[in-house]
PyMOL Python script that loads the backbone (N, CA, C, O; Angstrom):
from pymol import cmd

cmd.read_pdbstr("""\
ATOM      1  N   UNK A   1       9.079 -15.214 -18.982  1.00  0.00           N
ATOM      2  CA  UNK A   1       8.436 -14.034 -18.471  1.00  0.00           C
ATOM      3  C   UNK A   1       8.089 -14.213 -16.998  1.00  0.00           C
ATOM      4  O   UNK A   1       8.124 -13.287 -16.187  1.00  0.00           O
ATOM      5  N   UNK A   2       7.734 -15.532 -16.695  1.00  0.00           N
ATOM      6  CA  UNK A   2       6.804 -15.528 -15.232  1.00  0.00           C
ATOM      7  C   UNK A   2       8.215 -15.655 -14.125  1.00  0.00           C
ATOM      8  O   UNK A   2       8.247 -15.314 -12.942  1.00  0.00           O
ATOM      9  N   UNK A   3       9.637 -16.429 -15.190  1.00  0.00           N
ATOM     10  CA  UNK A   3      10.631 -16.040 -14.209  1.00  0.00           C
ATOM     11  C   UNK A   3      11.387 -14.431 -14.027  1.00  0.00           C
ATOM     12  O   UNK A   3      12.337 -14.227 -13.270  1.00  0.00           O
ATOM     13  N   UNK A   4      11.008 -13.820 -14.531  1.00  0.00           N
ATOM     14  CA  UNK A   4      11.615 -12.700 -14.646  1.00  0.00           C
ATOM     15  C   UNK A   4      11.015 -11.964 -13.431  1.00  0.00           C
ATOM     16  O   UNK A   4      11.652 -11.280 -12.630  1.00  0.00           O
ATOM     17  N   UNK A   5       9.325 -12.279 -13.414  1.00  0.00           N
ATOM     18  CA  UNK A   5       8.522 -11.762 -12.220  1.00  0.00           C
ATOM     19  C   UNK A   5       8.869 -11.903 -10.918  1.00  0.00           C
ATOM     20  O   UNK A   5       9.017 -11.042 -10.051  1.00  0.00           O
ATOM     21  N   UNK A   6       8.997 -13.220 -10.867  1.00  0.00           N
ATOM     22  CA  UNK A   6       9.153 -14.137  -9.807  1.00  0.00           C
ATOM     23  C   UNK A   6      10.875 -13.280  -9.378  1.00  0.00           C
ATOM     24  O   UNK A   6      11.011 -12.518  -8.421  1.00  0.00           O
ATOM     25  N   UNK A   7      11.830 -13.606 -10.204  1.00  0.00           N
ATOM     26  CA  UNK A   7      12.834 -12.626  -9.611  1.00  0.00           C
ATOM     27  C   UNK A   7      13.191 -11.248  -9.128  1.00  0.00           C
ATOM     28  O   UNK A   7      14.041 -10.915  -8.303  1.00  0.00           O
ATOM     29  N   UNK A   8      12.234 -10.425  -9.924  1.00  0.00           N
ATOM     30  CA  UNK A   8      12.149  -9.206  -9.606  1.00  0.00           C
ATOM     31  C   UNK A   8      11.286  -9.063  -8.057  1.00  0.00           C
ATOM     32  O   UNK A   8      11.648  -8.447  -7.055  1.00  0.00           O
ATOM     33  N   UNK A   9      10.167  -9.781  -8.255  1.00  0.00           N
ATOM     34  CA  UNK A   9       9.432 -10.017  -6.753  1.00  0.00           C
ATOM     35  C   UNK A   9      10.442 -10.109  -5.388  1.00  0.00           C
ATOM     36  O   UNK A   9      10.544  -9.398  -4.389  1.00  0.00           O
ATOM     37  N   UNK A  10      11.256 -11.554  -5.924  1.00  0.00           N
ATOM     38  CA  UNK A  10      12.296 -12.030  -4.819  1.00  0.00           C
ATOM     39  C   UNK A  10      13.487 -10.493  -4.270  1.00  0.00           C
ATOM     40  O   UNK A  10      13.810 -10.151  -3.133  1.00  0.00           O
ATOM     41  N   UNK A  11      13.811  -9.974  -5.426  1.00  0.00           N
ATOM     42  CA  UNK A  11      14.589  -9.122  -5.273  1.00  0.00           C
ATOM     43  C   UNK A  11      14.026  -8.156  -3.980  1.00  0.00           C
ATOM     44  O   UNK A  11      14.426  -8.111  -2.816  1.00  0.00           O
ATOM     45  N   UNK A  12      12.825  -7.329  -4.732  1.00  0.00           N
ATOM     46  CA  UNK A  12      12.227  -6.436  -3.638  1.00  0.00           C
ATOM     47  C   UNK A  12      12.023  -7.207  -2.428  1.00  0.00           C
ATOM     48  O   UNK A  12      12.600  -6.733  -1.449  1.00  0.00           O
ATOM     49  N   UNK A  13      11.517  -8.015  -2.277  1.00  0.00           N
ATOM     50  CA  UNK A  13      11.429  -8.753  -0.974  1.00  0.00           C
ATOM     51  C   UNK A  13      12.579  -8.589  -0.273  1.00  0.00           C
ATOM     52  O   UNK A  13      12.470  -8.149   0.871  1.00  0.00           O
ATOM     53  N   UNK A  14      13.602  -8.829  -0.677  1.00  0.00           N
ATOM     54  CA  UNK A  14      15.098  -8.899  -0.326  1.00  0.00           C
ATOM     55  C   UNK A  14      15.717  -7.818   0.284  1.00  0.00           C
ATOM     56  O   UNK A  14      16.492  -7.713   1.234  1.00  0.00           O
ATOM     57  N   UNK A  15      14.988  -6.735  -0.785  1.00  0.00           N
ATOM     58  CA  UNK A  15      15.549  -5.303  -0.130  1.00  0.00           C
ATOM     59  C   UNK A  15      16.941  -4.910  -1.678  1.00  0.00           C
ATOM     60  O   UNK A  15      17.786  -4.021  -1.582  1.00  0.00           O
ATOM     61  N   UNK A  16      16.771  -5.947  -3.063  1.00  0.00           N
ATOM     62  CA  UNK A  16      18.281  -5.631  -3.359  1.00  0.00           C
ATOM     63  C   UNK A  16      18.078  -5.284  -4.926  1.00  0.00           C
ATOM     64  O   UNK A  16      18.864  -5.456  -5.858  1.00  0.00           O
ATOM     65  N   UNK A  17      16.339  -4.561  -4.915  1.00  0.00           N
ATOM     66  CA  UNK A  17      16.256  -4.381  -6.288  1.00  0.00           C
ATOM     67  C   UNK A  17      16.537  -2.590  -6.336  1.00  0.00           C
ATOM     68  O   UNK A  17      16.976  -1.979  -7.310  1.00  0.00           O
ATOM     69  N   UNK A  18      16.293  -2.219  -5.501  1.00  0.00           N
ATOM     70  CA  UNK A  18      16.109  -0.613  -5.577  1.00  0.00           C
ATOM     71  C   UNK A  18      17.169  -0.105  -5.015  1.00  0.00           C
ATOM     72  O   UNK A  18      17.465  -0.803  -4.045  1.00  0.00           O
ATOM     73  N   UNK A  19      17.999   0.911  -5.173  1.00  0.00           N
ATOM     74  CA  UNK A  19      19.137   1.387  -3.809  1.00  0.00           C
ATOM     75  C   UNK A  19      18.459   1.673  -2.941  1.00  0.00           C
ATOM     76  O   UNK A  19      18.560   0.979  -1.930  1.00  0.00           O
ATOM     77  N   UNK A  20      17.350   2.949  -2.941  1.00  0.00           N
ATOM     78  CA  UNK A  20      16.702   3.256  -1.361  1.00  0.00           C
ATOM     79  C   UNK A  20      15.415   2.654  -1.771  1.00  0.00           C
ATOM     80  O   UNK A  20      14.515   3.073  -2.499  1.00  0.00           O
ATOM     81  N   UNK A  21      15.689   0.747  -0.615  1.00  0.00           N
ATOM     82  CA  UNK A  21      13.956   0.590  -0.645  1.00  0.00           C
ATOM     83  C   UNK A  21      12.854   1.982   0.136  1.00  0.00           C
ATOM     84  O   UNK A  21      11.901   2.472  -0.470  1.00  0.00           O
ATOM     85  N   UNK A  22      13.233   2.354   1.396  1.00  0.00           N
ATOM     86  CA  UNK A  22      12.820   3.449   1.765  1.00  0.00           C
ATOM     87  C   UNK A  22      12.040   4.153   1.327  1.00  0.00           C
ATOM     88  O   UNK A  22      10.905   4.347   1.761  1.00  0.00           O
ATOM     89  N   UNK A  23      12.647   4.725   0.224  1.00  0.00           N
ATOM     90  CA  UNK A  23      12.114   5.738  -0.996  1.00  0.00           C
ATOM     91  C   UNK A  23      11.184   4.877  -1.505  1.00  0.00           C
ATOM     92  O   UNK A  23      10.104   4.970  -0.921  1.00  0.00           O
ATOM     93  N   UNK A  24      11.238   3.618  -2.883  1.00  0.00           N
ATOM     94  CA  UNK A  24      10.403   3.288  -2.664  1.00  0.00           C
ATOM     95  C   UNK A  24       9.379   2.613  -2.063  1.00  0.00           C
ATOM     96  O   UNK A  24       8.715   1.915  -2.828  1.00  0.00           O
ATOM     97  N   UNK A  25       8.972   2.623  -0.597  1.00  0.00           N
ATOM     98  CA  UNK A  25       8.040   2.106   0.053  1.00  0.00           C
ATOM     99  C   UNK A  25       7.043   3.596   0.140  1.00  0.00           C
ATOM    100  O   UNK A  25       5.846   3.566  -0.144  1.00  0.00           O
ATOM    101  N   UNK A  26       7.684   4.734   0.529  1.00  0.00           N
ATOM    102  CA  UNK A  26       7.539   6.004   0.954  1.00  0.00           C
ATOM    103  C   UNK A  26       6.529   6.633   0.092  1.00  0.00           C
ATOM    104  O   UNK A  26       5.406   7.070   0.343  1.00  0.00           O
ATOM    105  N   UNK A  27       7.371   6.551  -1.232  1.00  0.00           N
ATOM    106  CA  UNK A  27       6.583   7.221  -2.453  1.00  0.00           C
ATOM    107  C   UNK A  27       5.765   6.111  -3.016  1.00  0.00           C
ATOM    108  O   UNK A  27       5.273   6.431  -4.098  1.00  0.00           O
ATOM    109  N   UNK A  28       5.422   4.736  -2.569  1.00  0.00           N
ATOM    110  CA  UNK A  28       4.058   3.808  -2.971  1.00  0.00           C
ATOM    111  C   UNK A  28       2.869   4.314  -1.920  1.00  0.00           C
ATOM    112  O   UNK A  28       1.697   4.522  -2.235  1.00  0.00           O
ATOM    113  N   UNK A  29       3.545   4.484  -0.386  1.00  0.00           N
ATOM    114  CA  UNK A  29       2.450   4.803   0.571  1.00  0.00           C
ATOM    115  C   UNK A  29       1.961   6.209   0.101  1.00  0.00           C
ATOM    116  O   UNK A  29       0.760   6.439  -0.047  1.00  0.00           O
ATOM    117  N   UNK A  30       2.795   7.012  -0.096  1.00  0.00           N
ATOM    118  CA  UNK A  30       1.970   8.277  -0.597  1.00  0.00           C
ATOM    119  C   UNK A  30       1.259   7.812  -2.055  1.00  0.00           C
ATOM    120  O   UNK A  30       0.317   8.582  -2.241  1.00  0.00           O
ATOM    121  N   UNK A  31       1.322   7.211  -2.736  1.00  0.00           N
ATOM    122  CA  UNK A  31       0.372   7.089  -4.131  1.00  0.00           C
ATOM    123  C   UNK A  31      -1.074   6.608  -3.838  1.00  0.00           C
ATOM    124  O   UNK A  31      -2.147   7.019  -4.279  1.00  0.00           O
ATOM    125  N   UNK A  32      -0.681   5.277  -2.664  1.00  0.00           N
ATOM    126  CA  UNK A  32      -1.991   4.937  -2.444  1.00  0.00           C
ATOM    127  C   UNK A  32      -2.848   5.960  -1.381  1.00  0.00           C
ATOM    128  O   UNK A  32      -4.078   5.984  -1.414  1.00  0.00           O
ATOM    129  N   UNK A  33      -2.010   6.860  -0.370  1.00  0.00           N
ATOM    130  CA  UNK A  33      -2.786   7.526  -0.250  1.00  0.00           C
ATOM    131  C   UNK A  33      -3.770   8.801  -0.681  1.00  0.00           C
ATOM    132  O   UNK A  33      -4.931   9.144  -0.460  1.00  0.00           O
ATOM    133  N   UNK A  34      -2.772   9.234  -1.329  1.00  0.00           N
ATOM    134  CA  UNK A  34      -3.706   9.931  -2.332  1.00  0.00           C
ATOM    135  C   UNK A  34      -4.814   9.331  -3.058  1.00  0.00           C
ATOM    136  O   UNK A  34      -5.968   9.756  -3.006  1.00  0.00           O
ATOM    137  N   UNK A  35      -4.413   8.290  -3.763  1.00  0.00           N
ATOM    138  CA  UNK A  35      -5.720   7.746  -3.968  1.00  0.00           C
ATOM    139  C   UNK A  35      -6.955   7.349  -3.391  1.00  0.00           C
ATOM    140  O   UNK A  35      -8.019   7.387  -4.008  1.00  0.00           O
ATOM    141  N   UNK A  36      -6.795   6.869  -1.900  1.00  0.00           N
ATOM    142  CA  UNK A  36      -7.529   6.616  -1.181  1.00  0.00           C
ATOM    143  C   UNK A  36      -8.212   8.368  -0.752  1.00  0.00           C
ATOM    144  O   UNK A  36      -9.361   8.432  -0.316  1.00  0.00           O
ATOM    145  N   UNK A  37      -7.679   9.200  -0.868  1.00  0.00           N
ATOM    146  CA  UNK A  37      -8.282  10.647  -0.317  1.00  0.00           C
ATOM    147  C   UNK A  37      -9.097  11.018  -1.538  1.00  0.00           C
ATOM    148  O   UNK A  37     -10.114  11.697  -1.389  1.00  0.00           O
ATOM    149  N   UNK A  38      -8.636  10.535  -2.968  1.00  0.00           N
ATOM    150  CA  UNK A  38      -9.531  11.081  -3.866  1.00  0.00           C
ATOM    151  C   UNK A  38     -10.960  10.454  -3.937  1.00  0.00           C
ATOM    152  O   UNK A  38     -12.055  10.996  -4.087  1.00  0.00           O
ATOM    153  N   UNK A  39     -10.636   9.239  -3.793  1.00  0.00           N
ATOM    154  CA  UNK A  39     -11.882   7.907  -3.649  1.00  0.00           C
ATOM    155  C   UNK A  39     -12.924   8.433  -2.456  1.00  0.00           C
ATOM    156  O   UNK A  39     -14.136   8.551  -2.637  1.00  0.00           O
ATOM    157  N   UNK A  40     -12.370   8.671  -1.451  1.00  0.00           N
ATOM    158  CA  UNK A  40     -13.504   8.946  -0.372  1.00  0.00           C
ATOM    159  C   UNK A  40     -13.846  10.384  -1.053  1.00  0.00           C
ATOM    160  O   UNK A  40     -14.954  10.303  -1.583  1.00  0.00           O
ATOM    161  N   UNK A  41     -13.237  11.740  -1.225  1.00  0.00           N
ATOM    162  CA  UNK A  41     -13.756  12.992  -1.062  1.00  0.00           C
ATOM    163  C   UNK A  41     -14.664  12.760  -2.186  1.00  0.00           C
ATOM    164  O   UNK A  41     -15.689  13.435  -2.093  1.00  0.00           O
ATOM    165  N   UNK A  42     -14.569  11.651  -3.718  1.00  0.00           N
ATOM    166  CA  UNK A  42     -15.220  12.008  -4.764  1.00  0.00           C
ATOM    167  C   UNK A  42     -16.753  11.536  -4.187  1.00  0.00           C
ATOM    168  O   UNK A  42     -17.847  12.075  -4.358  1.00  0.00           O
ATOM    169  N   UNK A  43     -16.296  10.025  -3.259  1.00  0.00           N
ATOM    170  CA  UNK A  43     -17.609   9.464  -3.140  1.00  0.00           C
ATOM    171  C   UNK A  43     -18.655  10.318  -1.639  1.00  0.00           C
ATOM    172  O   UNK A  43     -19.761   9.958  -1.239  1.00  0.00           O
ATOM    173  N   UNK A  44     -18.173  10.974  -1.345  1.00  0.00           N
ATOM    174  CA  UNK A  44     -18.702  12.076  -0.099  1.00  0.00           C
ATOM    175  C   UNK A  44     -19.549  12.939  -0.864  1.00  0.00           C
ATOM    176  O   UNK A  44     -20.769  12.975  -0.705  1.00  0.00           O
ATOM    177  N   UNK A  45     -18.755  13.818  -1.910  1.00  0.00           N
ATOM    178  CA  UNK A  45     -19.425  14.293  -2.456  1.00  0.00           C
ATOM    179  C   UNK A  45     -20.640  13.759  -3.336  1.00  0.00           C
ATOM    180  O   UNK A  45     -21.306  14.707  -3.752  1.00  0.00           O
ATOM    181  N   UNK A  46     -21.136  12.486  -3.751  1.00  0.00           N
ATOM    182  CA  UNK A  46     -22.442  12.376  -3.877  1.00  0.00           C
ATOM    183  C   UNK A  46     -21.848  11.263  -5.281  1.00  0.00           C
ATOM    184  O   UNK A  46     -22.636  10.365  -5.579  1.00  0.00           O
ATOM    185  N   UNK A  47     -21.151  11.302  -5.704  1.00  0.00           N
ATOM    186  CA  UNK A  47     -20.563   9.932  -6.795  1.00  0.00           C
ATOM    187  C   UNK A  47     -20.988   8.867  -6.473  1.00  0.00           C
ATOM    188  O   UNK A  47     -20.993   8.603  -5.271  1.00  0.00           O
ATOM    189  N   UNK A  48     -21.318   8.224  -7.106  1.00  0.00           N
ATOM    190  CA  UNK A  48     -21.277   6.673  -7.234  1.00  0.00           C
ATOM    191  C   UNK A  48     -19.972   5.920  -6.741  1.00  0.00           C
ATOM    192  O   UNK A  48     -18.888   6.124  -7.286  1.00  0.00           O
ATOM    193  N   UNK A  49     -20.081   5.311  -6.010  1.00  0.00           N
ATOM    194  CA  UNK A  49     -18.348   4.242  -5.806  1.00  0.00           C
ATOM    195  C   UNK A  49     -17.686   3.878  -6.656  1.00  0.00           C
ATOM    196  O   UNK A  49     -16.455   3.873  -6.631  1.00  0.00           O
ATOM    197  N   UNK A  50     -18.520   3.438  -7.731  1.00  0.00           N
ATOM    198  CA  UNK A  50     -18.138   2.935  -8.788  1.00  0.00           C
ATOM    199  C   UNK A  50     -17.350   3.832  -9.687  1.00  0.00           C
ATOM    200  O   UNK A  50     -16.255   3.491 -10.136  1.00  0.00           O
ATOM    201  N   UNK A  51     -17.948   5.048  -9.962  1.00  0.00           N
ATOM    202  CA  UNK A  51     -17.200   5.881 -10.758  1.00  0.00           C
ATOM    203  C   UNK A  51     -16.020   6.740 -10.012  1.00  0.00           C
ATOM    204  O   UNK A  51     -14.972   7.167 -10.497  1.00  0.00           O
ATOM    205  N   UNK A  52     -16.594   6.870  -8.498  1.00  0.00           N
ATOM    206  CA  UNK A  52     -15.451   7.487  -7.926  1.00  0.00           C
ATOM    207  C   UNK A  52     -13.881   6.846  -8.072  1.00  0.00           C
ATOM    208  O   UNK A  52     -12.769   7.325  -8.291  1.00  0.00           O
ATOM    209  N   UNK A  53     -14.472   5.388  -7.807  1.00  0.00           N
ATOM    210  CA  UNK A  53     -13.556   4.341  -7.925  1.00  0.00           C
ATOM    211  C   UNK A  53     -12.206   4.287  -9.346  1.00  0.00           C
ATOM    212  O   UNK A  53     -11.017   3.972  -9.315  1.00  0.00           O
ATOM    213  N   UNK A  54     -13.039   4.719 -10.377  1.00  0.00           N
ATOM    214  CA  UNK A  54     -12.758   4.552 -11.731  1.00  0.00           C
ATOM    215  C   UNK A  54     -11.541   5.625 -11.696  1.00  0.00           C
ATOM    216  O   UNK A  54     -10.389   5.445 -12.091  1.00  0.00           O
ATOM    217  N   UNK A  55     -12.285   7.161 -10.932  1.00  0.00           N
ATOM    218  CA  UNK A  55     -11.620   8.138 -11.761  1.00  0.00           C
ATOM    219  C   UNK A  55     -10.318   8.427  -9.991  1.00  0.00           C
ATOM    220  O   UNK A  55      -9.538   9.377 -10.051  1.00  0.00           O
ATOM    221  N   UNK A  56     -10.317   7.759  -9.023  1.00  0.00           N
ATOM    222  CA  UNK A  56      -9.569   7.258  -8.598  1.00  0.00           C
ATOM    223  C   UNK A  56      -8.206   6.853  -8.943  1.00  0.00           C
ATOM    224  O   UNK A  56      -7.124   7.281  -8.540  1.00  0.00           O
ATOM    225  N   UNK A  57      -8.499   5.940  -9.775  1.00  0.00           N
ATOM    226  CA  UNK A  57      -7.571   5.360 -10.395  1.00  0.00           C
ATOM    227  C   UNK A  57      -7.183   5.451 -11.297  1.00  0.00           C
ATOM    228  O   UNK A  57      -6.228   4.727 -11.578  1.00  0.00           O
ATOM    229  N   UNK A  58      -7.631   6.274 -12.154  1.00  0.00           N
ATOM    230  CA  UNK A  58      -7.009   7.191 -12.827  1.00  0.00           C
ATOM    231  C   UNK A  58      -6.296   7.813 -12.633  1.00  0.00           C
ATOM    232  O   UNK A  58      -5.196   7.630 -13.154  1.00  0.00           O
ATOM    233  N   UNK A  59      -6.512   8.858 -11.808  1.00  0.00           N
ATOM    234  CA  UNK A  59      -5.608   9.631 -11.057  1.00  0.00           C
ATOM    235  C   UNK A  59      -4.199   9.093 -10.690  1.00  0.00           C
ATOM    236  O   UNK A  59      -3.060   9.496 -10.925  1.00  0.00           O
ATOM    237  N   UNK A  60      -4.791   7.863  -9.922  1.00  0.00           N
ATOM    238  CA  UNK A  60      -3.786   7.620  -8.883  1.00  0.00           C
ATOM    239  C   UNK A  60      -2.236   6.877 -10.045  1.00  0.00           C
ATOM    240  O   UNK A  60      -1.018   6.949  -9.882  1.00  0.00           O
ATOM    241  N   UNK A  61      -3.021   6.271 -11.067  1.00  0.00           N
ATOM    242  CA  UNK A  61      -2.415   5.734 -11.734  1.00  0.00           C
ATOM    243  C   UNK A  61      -1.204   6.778 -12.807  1.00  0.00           C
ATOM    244  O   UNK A  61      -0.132   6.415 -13.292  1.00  0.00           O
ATOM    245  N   UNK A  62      -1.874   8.095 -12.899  1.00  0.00           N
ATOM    246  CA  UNK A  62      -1.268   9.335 -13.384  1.00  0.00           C
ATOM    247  C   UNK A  62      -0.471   9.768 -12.527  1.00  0.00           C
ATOM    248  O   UNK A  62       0.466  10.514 -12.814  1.00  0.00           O
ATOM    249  N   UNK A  63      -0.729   9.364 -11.367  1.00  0.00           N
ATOM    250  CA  UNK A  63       0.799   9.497 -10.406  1.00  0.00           C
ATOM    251  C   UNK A  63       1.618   8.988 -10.154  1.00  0.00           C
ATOM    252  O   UNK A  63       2.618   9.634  -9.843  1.00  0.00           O
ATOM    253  N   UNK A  64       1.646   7.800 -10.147  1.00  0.00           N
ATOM    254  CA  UNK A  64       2.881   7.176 -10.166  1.00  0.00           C
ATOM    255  C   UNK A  64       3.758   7.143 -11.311  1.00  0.00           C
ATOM    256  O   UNK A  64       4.490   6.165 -11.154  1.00  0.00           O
ATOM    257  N   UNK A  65       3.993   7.638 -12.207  1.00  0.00           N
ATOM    258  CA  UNK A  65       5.180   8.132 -13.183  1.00  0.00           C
ATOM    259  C   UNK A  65       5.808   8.859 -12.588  1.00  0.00           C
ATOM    260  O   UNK A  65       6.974   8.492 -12.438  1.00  0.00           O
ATOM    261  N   UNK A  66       5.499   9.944 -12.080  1.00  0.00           N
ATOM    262  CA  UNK A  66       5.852  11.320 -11.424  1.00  0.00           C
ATOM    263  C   UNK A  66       6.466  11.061  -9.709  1.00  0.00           C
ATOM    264  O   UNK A  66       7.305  11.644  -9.021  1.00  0.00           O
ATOM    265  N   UNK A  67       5.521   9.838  -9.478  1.00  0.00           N
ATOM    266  CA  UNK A  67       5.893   9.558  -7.978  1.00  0.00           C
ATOM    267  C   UNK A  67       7.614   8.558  -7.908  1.00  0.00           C
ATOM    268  O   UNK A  67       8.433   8.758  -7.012  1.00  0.00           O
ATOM    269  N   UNK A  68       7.800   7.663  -8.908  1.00  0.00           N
ATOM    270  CA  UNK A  68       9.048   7.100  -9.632  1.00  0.00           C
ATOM    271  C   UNK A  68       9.705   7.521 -10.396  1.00  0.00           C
ATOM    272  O   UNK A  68      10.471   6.790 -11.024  1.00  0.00           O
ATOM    273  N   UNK A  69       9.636   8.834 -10.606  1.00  0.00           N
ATOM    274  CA  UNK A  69      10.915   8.805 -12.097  1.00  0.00           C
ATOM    275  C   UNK A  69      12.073   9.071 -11.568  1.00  0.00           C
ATOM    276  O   UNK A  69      12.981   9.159 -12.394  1.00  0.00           O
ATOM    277  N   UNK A  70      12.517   9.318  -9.880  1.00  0.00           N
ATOM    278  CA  UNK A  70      14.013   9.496  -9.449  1.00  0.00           C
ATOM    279  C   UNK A  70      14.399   8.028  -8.558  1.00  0.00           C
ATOM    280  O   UNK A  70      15.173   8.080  -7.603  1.00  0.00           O
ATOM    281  N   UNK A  71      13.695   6.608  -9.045  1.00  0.00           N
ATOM    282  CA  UNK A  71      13.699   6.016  -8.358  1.00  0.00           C
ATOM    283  C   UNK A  71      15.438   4.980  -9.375  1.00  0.00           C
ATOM    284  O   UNK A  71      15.540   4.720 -10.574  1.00  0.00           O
ATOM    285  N   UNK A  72      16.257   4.737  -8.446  1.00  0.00           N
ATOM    286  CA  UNK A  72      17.594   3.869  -9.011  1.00  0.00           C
ATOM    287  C   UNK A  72      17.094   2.649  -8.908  1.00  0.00           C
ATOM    288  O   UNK A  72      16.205   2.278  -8.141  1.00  0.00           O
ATOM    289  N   UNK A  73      17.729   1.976  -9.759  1.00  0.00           N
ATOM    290  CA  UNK A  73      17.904   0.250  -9.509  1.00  0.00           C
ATOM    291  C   UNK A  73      18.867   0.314  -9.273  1.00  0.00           C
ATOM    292  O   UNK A  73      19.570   1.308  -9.092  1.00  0.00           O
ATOM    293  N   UNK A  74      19.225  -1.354  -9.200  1.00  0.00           N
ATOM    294  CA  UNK A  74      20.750  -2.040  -8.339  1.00  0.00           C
ATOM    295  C   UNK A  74      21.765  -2.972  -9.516  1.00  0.00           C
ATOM    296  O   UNK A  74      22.812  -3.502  -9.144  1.00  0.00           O
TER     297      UNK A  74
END
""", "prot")
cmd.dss("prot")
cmd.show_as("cartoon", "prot")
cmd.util.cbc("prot")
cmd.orient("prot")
């Protein structure tokens, strides 16, 4: 298992796991930013960090299915 990681890691590093790394670098920077916009506006509005934090990542985590599902391997 921990080699399977370790190769898949090496791969992306490489540039030779994905056809367009591009794409995915593009559609990770947009996931985390969204998340990062939900995290601040929840905790502005008067939330706790903690929970903003939580439902953050929730979110953010509900997006990335949607943010990968046209993504190819190699």
């Amino acid at each position: 298992m921990w080699d399977m990681a370790k190769n898949s890691i090496t791969l992306f590093l490489q540039g030779k796991l994905f056809q367009d790394t591009g794409m995915v670098i593009r559609q990770m920077m947009l996931g985390i930013a969204v998340t990062a916009a939900v995290l601040v506006a929840i905790a502005a509005a008067g939330a706790p960090v903690w929970g903003a934090s939580i439902v953050a990542g929730l979110l953010g985590g509900m997006l990335q299915p949607y943010l990968f599902k046209d993504l190819k391997y190699r």
